[in-house]
N, C-alpha and C positions, 0 to 999 in steps of 0.2 A: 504494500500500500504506500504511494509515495503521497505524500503534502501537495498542496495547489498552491495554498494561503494559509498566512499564521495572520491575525490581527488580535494583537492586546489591547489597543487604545482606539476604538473606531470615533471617529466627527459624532459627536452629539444627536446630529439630525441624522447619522445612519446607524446607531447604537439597536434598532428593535428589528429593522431588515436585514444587520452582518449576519453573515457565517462567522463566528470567530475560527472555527479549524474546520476548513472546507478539504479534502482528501479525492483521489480517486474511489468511485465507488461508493462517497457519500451517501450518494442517491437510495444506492440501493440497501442500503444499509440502515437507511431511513425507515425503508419500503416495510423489509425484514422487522423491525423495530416493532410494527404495527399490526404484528399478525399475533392473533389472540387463540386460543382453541374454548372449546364449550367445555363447561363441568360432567365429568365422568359419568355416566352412565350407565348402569348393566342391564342388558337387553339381552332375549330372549334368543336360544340357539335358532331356531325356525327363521328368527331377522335374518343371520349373519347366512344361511341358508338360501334366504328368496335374495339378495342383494349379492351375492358370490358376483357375479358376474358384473355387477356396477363397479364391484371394489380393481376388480382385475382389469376392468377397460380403463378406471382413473390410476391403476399402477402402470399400462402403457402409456399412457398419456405422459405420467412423470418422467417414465423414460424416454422418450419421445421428446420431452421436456428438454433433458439434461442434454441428449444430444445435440439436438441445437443450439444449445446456449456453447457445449465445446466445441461447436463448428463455428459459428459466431465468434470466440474467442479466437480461436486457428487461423481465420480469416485476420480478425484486427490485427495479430501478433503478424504475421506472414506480411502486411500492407503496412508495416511503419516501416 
């Protein structure tokens, strides 16, 4: 993770809109920040039964997921 900006002392009038430690990847790290889960649950074997198959098509999905973000990455790395 490299730095962008450091600002310890920002103008008065931009003190509420600085970043004080702006980073590569800030963004997403914001993003990640904000992700919550629901309180636990235990539900009934018959759920996990009728839903098999939603669970398995949003686990391709994540993969699916990852690999594009690693080709995404390959590509930017490979273009500087």
């Amino acid at each position: 993770m490299n730095a962008r900006r450091l600002t310890l002392l920002p103008s008065y009038s931009h003190r509420k809109s600085n970043i004080p430690f702006d980073y590569e990847d800030r963004e997403m790290v914001e993003v990640l920040a904000e992700l919550t889960r629901a309180q636990e649950v235990a539900v009934p074997l018959d759920f996990w039964k009728k839903n098999v198959a939603v669970m398995e098509t949003f686990e391709q999905l994540l993969r699916n997921t990852e690999d594009a973000l690693w080709t995404l990455n390959s590509a930017y790395i490979t273009g500087q």
